[in-house]
VEXKE-581771 format. One record per residue: residue number from 1; y, x, z of N, C-alpha, C in turn; chain. Coordinates in steps of 0.1 Angstrom, whole numbers. Atoms other than C-alpha are relative to their C-alpha. Example, Ala and Ser with C-alpha at 12.3 -4.5 7.8 and 13.67 -1.06 7.14 Angstrom:
residues 2
   resi     n.v     n.u     n.w    ca.v    ca.u    ca.w     c.v     c.u     c.w   chain
      1     -12       9       0     -45     123      78      12       9       0       A
      2     -11      -9       0     -11     137      71      11      -8       8       A
END
This chain:
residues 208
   resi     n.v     n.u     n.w    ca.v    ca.u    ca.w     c.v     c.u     c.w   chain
      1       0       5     -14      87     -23    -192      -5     -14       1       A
      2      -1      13      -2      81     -58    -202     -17       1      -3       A
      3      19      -1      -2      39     -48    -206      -7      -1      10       A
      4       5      -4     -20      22     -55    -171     -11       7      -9       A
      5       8      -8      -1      -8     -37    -187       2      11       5       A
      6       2     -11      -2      -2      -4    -182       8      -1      15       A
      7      -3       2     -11      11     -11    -150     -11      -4       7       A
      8      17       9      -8     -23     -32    -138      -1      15      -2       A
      9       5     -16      -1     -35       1    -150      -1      12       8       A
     10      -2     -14     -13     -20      24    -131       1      -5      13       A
     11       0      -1     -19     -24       6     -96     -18      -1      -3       A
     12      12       3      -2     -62      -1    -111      -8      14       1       A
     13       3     -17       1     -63      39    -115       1       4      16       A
     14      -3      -5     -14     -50      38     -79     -10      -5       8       A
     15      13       3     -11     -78      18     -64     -10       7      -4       A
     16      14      -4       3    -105      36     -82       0      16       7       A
     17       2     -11     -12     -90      68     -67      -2      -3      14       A
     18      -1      -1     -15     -84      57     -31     -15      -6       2       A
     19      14      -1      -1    -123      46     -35      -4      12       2       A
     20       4     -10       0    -133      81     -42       1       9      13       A
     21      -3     -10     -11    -139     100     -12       7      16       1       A
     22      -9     -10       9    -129     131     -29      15       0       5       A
     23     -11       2       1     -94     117     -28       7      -2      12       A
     24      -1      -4     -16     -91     117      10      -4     -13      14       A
     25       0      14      -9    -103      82      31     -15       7       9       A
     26      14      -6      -5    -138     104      39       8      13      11       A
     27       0     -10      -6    -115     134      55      11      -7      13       A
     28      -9       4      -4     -91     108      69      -9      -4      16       A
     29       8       0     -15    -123      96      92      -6       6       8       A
     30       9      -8     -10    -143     125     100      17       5       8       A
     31     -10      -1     -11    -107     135     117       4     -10      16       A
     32       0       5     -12    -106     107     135     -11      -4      10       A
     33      11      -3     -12    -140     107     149      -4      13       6       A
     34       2     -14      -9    -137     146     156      14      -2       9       A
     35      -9       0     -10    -105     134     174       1     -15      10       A
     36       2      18      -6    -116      99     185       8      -7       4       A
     37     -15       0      -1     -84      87     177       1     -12     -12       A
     38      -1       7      19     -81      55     148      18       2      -1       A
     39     -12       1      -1     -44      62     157       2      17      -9       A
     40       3     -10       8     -52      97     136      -9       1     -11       A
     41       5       4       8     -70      82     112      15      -9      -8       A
     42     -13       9       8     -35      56      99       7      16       0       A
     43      -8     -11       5     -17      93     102       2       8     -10       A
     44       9      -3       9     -40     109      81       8      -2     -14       A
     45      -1      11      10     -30      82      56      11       8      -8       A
     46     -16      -6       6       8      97      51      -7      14      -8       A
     47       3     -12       7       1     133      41     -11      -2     -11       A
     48      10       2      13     -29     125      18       8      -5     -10       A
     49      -9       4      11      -5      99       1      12       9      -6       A
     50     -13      -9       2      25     126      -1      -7      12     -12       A
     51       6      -7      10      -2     150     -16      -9      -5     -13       A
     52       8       5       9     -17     129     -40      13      -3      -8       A
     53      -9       7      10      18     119     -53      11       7      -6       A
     54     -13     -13       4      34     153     -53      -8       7     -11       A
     55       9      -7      15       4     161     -79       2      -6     -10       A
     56      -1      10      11       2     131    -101      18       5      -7       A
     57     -16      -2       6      44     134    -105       1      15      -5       A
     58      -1     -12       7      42     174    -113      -5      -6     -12       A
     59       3      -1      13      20     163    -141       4     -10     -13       A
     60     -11      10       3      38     132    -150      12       4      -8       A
     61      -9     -10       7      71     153    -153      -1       9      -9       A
     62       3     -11      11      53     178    -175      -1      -5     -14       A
     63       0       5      10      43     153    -199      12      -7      -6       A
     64     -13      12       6      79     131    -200       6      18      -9       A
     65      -7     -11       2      94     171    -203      -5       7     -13       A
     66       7       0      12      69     178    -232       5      -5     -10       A
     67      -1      11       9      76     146    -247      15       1      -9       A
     68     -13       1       5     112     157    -255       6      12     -10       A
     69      -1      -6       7     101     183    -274     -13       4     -12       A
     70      12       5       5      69     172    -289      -1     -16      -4       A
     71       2      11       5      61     145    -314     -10      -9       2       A
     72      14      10      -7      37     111    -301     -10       9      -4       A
     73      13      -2       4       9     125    -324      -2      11       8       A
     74       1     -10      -7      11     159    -309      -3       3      11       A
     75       1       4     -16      15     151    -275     -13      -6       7       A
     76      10       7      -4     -10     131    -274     -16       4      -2       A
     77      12     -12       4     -36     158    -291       0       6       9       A
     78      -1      -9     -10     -26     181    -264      -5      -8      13       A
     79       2       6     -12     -29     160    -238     -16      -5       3       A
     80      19       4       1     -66     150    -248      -5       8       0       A
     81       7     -10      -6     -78     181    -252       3       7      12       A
     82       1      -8     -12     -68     191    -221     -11      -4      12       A
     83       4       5       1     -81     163    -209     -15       0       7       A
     84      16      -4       7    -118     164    -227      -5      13      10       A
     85       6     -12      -1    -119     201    -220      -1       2      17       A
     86       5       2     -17    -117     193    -179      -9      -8       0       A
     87      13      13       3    -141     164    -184     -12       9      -5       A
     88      10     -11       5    -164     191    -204      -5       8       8       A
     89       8      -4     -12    -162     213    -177      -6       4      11       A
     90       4       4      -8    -169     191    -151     -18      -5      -2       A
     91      14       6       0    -199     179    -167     -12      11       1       A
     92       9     -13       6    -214     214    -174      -4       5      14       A
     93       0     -10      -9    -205     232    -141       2      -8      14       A
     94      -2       9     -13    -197     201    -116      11       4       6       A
     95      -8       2      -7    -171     197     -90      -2      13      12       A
     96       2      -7     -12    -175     228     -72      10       9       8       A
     97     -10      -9      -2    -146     247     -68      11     -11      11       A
     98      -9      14      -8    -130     221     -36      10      10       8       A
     99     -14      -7      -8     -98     231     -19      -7      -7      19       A
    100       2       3     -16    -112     234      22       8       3      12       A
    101      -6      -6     -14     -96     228      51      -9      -3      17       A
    102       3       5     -13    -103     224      86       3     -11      10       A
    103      -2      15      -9    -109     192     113      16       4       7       A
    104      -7       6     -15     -83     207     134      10       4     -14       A
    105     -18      -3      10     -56     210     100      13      -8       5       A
    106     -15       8      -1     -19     197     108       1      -8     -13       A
    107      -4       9      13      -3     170      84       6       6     -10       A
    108       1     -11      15      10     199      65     -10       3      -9       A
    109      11      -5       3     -21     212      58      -9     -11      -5       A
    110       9      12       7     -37     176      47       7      -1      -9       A
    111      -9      -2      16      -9     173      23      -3       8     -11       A
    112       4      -9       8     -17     205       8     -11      -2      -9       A
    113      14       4       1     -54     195      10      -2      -7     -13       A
    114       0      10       9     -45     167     -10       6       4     -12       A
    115     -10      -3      12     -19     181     -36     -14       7      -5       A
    116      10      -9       7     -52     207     -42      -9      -9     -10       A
    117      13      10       6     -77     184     -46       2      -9     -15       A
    118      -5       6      14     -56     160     -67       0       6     -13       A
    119       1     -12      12     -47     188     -88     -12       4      -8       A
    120      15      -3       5     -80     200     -93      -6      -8      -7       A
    121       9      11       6     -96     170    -102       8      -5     -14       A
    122      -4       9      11     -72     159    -128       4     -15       1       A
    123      -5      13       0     -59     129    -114      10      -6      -6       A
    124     -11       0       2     -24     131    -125      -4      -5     -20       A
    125       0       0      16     -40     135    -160      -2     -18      -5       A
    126       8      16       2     -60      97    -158      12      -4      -7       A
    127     -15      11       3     -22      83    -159       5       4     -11       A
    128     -13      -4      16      -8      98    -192      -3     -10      -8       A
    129       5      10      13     -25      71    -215      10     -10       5       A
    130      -7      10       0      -3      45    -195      12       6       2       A
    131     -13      -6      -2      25      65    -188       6       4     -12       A
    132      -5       0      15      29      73    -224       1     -13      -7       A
    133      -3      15       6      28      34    -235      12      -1       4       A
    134     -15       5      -7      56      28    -213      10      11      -3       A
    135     -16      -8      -4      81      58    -220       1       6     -18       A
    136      -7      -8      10      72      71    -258      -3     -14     -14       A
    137      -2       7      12      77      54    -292      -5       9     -11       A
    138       6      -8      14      59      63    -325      15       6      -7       A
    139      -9      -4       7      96      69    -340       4      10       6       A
    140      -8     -12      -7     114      89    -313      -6       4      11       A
    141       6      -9     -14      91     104    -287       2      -3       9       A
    142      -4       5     -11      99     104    -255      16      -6      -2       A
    143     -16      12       2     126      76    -248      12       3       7       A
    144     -10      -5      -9     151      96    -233      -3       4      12       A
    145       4      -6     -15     148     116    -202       5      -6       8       A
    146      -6      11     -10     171      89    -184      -6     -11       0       A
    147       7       5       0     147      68    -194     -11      -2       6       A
    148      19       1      -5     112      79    -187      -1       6      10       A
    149       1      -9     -10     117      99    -157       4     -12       9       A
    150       1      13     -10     125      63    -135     -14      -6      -3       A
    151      13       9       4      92      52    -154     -10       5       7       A
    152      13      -6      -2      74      77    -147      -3       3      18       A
    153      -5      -1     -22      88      80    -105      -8     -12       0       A
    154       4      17      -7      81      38    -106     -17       4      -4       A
    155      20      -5       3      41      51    -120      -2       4       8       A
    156       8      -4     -16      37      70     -91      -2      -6       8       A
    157       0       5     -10      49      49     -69     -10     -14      -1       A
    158      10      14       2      25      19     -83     -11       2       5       A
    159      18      -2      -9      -6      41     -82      -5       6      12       A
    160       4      -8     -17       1      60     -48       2     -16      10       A
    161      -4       8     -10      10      27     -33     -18     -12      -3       A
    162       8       2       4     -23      13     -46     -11       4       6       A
    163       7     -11      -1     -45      43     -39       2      -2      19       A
    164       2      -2     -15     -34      43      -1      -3     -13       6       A
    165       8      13      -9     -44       5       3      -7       2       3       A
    166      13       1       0     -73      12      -6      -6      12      10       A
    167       4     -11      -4     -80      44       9       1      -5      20       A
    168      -6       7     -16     -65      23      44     -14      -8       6       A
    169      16       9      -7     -89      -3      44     -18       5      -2       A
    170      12      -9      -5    -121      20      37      -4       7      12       A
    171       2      -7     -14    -114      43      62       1      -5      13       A
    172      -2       7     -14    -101      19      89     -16      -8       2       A
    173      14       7      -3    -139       0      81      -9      11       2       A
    174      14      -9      -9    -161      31      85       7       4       8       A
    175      -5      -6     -15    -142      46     114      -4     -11       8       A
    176      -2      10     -11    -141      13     133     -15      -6       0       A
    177      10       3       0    -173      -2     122     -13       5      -5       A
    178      15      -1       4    -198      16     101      -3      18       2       A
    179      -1     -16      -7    -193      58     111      -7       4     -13       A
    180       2      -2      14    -203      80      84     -16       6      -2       A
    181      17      -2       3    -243      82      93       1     -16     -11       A
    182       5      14       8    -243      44      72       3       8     -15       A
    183      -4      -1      16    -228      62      44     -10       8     -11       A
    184      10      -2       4    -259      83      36      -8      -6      -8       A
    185      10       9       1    -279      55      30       6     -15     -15       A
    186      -6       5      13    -251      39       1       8       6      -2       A
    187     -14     -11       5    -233      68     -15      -4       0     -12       A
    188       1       1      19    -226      67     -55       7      18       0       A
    189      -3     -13       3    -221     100     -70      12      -7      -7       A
    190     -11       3       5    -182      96     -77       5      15      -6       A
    191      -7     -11       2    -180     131     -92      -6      -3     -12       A
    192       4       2      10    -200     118    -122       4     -14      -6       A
    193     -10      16       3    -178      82    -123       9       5      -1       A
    194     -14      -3      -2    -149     109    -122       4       8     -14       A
    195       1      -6       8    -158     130    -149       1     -11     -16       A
    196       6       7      10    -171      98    -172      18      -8       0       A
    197     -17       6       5    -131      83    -165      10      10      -5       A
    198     -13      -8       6    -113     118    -174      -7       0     -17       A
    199       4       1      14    -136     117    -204       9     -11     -12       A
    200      -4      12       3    -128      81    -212      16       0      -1       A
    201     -22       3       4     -88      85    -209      -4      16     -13       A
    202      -3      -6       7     -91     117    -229      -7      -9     -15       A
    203       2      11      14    -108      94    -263      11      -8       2       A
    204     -10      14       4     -85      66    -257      12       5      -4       A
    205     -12      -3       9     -58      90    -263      -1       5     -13       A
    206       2      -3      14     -74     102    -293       1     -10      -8       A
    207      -1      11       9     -79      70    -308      12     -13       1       A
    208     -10      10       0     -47      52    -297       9       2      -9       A
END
């Protein structure tokens, strides 16, 4: 706990999501210009964050719950090829399989949106390299389940609180000032920045 790295980390994991349009700041504005509403655009905000944080913590939980029955090296093999082999298949076959809903969806239904997507994408996975610094030990594995399961709640709450700054002040700047014809004209392919970061966390756990 006394490391701010892996902490910078996981809020720096949280801005590079809530950049991603993917991750919901692109569905948060075409709602509010199909409802010409910026007061449905800040709504937006909640459920996207609820579903981004009810994914990341399922997979969070999986790895502390793992960890107490799997040894570091182990854990941390499995966790990279799973990893890799999403990263592999993103690069082969691309991002195509997206969870769709519709403009006129309820806040239920954006939550969902979001838990899908998240899910899909492997976001929850990004965080296991820092979420494993802070909760396991080369001698005893996971550090106690009374332990790592506040670590791993306070991780969420770092990178979802993170993730929806960002995702706030994007979308509140193209809704209000730049609409999403400017965005044509400077769009980065973040499904190939997305793949090249699950790649990148899956080595770092190989070689840490």
């Amino acid at each position: 706990m006394t490391n701010i790295w892996p902490w910078l980390s996981l809020a720096g994991l949280g801005a590079f999501h809530g950049v991603n349009p993917a991750m919901g700041w692109l569905f948060a504005v075409a709602l509010g210009l199909h409802r010409q509403s910026a007061r449905i655009v800040w709504l937006s905000l909640v459920p996207i964050a609820l579903g981004h944080a009810a994914s990341i913590a399922m997979v969070l939980l999986a790895v502390t719950a793992f960890g107490t029955i799997l040894d570091l090296p182990n854990l941390q093999l499995a966790a990279a090829s799973i990893i890799l082999a999403l990263a592999g298949y993103y690069a082969i076959f691309g991002h195509r399989h997206r969870a769709r809903v519709g403009l006129r969806t309820g806040m239920a239904g954006l939550a969902l949106w979001s838990f899908l997507m998240a899910t899909s994408h492997g976001a929850g996975l990004m965080l296991v390299p820092a979420v494993l610094s802070l909760c396991l030990t080369n001698e005893a594995g996971i550090a106690g389940m009374g332990n790592s399961l506040p670590i791993s709640l306070a991780a969420v709450g770092v990178h979802t609180g993170a993730m929806l700054a960002v995702i706030a002040v994007i979308a509140l700047i193209v809704f209000s000032r730049l609409g999403l014809g400017a965005l044509r004209s400077a769009w980065i392919n973040f499904d190939r920045l997305w793949t090249l970061a699950l790649g990148a966390t899956g080595i770092i756990l190989l070689i840490s």
